[in-house]
C-alpha positions in Angstrom: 54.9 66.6 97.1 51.7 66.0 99.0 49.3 69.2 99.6 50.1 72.8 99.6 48.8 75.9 101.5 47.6 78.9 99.2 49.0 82.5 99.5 46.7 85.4 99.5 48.4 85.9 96.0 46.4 82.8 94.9 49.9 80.9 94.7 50.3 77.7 96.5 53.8 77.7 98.5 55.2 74.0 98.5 54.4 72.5 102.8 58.5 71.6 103.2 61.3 73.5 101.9 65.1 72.9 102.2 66.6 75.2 104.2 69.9 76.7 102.7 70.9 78.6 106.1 74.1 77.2 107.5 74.5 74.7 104.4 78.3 75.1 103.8 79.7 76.1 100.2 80.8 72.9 98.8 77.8 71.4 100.1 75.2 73.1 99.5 74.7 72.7 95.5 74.7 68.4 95.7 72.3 68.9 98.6 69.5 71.1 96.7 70.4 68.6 93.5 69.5 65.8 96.1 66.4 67.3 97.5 64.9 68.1 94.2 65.4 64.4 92.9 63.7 62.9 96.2 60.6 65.6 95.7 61.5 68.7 97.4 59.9 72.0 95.4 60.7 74.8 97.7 63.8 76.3 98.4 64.9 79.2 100.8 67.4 80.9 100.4 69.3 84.3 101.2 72.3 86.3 100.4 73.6 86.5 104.0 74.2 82.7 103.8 76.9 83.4 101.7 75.6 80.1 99.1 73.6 81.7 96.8 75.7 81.2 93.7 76.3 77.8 94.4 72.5 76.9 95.0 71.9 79.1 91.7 74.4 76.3 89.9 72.8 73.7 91.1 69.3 75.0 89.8 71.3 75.3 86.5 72.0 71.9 86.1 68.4 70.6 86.9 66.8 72.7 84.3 69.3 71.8 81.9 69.5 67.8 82.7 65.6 68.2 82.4 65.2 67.1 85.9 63.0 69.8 86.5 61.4 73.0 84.8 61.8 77.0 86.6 57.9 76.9 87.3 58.0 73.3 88.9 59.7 75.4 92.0 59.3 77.4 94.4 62.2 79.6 95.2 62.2 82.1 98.3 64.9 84.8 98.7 65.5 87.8 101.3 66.2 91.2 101.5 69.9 91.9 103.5 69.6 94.3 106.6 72.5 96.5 104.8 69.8 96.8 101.5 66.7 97.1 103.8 66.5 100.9 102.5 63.9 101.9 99.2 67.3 103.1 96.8 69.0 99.7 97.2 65.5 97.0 96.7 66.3 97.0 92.8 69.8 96.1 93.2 70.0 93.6 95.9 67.2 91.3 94.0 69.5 91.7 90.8 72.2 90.5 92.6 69.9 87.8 94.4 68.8 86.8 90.1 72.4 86.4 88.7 73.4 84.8 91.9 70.4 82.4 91.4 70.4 82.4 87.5 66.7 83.3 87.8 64.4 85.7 86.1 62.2 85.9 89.0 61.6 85.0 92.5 58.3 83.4 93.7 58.5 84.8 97.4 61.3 87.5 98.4 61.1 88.3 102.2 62.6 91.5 104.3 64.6 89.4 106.6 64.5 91.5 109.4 63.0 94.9 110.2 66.5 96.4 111.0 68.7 98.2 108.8 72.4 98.4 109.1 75.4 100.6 107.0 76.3 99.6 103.9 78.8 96.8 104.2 79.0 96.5 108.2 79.3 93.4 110.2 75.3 92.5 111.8 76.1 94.2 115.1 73.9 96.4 117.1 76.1 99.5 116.9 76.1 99.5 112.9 72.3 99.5 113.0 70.3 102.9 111.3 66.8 104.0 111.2 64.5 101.8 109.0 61.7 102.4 107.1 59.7 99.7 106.4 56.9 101.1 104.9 59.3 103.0 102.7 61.3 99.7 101.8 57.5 97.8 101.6 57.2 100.3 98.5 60.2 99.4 96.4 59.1 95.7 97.7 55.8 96.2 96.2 57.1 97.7 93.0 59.1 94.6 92.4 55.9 92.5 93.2 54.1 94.6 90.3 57.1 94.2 87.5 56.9 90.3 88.3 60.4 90.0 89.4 59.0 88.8 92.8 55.9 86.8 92.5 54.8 86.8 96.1 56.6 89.9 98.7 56.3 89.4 102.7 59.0 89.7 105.6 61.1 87.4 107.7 61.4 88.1 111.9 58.5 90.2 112.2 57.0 90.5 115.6 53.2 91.1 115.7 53.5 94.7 116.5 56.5 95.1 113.4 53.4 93.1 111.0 50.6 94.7 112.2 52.3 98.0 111.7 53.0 97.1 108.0 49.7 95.6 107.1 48.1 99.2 108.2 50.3 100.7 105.2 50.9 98.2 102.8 49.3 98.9 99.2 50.2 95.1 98.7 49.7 92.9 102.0 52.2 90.6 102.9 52.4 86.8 101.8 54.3 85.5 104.2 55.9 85.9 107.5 58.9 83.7 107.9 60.1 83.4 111.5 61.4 80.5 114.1 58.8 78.3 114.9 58.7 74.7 116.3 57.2 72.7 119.0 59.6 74.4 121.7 58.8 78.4 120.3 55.1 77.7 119.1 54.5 81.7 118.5 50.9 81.1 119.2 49.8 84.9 119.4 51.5 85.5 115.9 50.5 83.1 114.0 46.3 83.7 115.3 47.6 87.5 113.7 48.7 85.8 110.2 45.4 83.8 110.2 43.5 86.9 110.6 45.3 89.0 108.3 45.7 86.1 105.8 49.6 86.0 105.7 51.2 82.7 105.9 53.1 81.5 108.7 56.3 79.7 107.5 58.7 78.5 109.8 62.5 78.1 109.7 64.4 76.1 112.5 61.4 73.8 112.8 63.7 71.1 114.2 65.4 73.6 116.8 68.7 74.3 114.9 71.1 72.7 117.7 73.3 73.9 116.0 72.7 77.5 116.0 71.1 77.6 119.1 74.7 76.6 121.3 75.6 74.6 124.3 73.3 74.4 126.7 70.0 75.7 124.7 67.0 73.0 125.2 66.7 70.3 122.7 63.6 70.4 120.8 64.3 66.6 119.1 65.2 65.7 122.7 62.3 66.7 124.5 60.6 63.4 126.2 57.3 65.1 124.6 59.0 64.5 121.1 60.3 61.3 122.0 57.2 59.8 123.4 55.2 60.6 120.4 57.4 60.0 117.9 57.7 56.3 119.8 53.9 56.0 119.9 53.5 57.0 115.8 57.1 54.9 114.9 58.4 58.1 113.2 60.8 59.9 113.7 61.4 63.0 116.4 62.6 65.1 113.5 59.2 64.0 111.3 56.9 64.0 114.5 58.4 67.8 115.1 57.8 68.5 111.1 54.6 67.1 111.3 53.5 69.0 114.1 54.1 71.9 111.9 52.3 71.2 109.3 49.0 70.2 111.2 48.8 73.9 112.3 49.0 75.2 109.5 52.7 76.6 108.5 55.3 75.3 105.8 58.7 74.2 107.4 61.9 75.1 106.2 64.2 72.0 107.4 67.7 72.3 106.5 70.3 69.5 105.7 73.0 68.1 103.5 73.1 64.5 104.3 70.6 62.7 101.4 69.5 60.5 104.0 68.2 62.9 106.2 66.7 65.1 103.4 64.5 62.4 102.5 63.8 61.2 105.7 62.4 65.3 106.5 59.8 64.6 103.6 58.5 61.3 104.9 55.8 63.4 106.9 52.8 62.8 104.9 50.4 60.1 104.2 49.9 60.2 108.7 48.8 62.6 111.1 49.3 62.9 115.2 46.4 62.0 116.5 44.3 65.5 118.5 44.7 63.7 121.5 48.9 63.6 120.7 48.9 67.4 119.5 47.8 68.3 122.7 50.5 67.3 124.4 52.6 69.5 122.8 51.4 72.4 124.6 53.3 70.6 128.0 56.3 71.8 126.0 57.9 75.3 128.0 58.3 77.7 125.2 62.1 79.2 125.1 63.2 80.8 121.6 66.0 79.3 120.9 68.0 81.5 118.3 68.2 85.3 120.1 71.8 85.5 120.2 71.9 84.2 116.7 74.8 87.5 115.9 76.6 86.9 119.1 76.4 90.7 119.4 77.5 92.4 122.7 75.2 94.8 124.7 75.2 98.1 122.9 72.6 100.9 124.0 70.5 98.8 126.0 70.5 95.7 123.7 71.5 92.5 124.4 71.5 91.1 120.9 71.0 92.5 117.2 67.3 90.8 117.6 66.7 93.0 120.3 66.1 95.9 118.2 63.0 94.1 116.2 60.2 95.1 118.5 62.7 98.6 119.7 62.3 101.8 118.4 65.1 101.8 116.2 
């Protein structure tokens, strides 16, 4: 795979990644199988998609058929909100290993700065206090043992980063978040440049998906379109693209081969500067807030309310 951007562990995290989020079981294992074959080297993953052992298969049977070696890959995992507590960092990334059949993870994330009770559904009333910089500790132990090559956090506003960079024995590699030409999260990634945490960005086609009925269309946006008609690409590899040229990895997911391969045709061509600039003509809505379809409890309207609240 073309190019690379370089952690501020000295580790170079692969520009596109296959997304596992939303990638049915059953499904899940022949896409990450296709996507390695066509070039892919960076996978996401996480417990609370509920595929992890099936991905972890499928990485068995590409080490074994020779198709790849463990170190030819990047492999990114996340901390559940229910194990986002110091006592439970060990286990959950044991779990996250056998799931896998791994020995170690290159990047493993927080996924949110929200913790919730042990085994409860992701709605606002099962939330608890959270400690990050407590949970950042048993993060950075892991980090020092080498079970997790590279440690950083998912959903993290800048006052939730900028709160954990003032603590953290071991900064942050990555800060993995929605981002795409319709939610550019200008303000927070000028705070990852400055701090030197990378900027990687899941959704970076718009999830339609996820987002529901009625949410705007990132692909469908005549911005999009008219670009992607000027270059002859695609809207999903213009939106891709535009990701790349400011400087984040994407994280597009799929299970059709044809569109996994068609997601890594974005190199070897740029939008021009004069193109790029049109994207900022783009009105900026983010797209996945009522990701938990949580009801308003104490104030909140959904569970990603209470990322920049006080509890």
């Amino acid at each position: 795979m073309a190019g690379s951007f370089v952690l501020n562990t000295g580790a170079s995290i692969p520009p596109v990644g296959l997304g596992t989020w939303h990638a049915a079981q059953g499904l899940v294992g022949g896409a990450v199988c296709a996507a390695v074959k066509v070039g892919y080297r960076h996978l996401d993953c996480a417990p609370s998609y509920g595929n992890e052992k099936e991905v972890g298969m499928a990485l068995h049977r590409l080490f074994q058929d020779g198709v790849v070696k463990r170190e030819d890959l990047f492999i990114t995992s996340k901390l559940w909100y229910s194990n986002n507590g110091p006592q439970y960092v060990p286990e959950a990334i044991q779990t996250t290993l056998d799931d896998l059949q791994l020995e170690y993870l290159d990047l493993y994330l927080i996924h949110g700065p929200i913790r919730l009770k042990k085994g409860s559904a992701p709605i606002s009333e099962n939330s608890l206090p959270c400690d990050i910089p407590a949970t950042w500790a048993a993060m950075e132990k892991l980090h020092d043992a080498g079970r997790a090559r590279a440690i950083g956090v998912s959903n993290f506003s800048c006052r939730k980063l900028e709160a954990l960079l003032a603590v953290a024995r071991v900064p942050p590699a990555v800060n993995q978040v929605e981002c795409h030409p319709g939610w550019r999260q200008a303000r927070l990634r000028e705070l990852c440049r400055s701090a030197g945490v990378h900027l990687s960005a899941y959704s970076p086609l718009g999830s339609p998906a996820a987002a529901g009925a009625g949410a705007p269309s990132v692909l469908g946006h005549p911005v999009v379109a008219s670009i992607a008609g000027r270059l002859q690409r695609t809207r999903a590899q213009v939106a891709l693209r535009w990701g790349l040229q400011v400087g984040q990895s994407v994280l597009p997911k799929s299970t059709d081969e044809a569109r996994i391969r068609e997601n890594l045709g974005i190199f070897g061509w740029s939008i021009p500067e004069a193109l790029m600039a049109e994207f900022s003509g783009i009105e900026q809505v983010k797209l996945l807030r009522a990701e938990f379809g949580v009801n308003p409890v104490n104030g909140y309207k959904t569970l990603e309310d209470l990322w920049d609240g006080e509890i």
